[in-house]
C-alpha positions as CSV (number, residue, x, y, z in Angstrom):
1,X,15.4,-30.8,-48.1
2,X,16.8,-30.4,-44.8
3,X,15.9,-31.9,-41.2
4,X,14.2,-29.5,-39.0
5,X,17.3,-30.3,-36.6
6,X,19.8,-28.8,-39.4
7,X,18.6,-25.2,-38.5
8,X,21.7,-22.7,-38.6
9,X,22.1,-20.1,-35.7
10,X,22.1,-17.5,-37.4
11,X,22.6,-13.8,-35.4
12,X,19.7,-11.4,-35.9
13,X,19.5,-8.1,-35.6
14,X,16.4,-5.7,-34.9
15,X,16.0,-2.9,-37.3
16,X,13.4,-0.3,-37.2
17,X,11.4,0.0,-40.6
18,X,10.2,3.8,-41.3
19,X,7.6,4.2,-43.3
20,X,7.4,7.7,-45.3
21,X,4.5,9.1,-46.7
22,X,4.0,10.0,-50.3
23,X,4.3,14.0,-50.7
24,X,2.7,15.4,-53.4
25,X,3.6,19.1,-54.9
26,X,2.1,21.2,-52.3
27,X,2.2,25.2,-52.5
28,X,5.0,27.1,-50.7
29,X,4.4,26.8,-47.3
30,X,5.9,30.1,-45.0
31,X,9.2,29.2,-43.1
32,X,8.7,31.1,-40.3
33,X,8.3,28.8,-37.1
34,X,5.6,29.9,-35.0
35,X,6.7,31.0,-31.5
36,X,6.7,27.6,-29.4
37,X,3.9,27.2,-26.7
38,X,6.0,28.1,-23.7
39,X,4.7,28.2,-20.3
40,X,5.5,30.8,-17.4
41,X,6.8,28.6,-14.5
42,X,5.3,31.6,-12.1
43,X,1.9,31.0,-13.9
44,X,1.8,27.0,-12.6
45,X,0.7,26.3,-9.6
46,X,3.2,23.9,-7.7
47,X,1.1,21.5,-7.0
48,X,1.2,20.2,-10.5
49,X,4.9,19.7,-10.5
50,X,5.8,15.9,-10.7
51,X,7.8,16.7,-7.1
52,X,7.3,13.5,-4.8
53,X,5.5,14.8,-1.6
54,X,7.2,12.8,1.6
55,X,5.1,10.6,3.1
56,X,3.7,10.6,6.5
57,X,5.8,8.4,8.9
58,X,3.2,9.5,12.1
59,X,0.1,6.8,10.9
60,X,2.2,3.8,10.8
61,X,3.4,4.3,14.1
62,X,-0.4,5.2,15.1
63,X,-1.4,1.8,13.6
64,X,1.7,-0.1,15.3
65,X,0.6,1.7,18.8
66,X,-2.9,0.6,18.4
67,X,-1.9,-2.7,17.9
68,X,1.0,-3.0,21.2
69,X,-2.2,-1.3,22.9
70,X,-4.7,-3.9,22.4
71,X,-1.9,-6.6,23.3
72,X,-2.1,-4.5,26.6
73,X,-5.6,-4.0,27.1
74,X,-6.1,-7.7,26.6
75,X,-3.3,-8.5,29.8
76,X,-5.3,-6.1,31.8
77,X,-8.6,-7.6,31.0
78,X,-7.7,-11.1,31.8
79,X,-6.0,-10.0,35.0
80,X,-8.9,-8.1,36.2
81,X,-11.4,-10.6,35.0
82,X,-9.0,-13.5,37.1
83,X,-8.9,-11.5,39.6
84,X,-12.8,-11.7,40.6
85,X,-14.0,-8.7,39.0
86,X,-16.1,-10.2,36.0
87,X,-17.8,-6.9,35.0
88,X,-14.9,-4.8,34.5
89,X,-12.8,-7.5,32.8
90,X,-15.9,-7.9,30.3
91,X,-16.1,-3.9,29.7
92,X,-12.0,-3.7,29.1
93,X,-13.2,-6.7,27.0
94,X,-15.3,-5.0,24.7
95,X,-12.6,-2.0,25.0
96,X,-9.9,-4.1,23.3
97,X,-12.5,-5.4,20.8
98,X,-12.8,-1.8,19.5
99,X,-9.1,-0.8,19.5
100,X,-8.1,-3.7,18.0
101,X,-10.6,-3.1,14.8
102,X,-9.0,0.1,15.1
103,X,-5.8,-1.0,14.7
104,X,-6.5,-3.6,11.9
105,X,-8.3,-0.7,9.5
106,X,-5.7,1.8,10.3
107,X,-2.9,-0.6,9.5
108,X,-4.9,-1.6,6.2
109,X,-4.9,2.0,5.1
110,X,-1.1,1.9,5.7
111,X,-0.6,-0.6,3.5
112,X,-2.1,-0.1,1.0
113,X,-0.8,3.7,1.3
114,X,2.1,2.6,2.0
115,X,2.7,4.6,4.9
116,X,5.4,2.9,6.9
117,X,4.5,-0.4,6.1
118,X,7.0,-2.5,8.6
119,X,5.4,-0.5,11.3
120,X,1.6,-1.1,9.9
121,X,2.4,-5.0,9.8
122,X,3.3,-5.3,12.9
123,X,0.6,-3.1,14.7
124,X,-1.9,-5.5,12.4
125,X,-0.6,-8.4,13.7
126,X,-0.7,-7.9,17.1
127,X,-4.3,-6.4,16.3
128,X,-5.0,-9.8,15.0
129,X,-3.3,-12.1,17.7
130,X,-4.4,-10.3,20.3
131,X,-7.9,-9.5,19.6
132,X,-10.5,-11.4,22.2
133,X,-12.2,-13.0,19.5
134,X,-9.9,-14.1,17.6
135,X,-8.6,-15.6,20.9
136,X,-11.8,-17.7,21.7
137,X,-12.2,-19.0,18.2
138,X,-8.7,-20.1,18.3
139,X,-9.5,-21.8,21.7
140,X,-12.6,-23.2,20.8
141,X,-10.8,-24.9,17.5
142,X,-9.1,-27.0,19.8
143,X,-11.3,-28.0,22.0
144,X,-12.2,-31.4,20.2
């Protein structure tokens, strides 16, 4: 008997095993090979070639505009709104609210398209950082 801890290495080797089935007397079958199923290449329409369609670089950039723009619309809107003129810096406000949920679903769909996604991530985060919201819950967490 030998101790578990007497095992040899031993090199093995990976063979496939094919199995072939019984054939039993059958009657003589015609050797002629019917004519393969070809295809026309004019007949197929070339959309259902496995040919990689390029991508569209023009929505990532959309997404990362949206994004710089809501940074921007949020500047505005506090300078106005400092300034004295409460009304408009409440409607640009609201204005940057919507763009930047703009922004954020058009950068989603980038991603997970995978439409320019360096350009998508940044117009999300600046979505995100930027949004008015965000901003006052931020504030508010600190507030004590």
């Amino acid at each position: 008997m030998t101790n578990p801890g007497d095992i040899e290495r031993v090199g093995t080797k990976v063979v496939p095993y094919y199995v072939v089935g019984v054939v039993e007397d059958e009657p003589e079958v015609s050797t002629e090979q019917p004519e393969p199923n070809t295809v026309n290449p004019e007949s197929v329409a070339p959309d259902s070639y496995s040919v990689r369609r390029p991508r569209p670089t023009w929505l990532g950039f959309i997404a990362a505009t949206l994004g710089l723009a809501t940074f921007v619309l949020l500047i505005v809107a506090m300078l106005i709104a400092t300034g004295g003129d409460f009304p408009a810096g409440t409607i640009l406000s609201y204005v940057t609210i919507v763009v930047s949920i703009s922004a954020v679903i058009t950068a989603v769909i980038c991603l997970v398209l995978g439409y320019q996604r360096r350009w998508a991530a940044f117009g999300l985060a600046m979505a995100i950082l930027a949004n008015p919201l965000v901003l006052v819950t931020v504030f508010r967490s600190f507030e004590g």
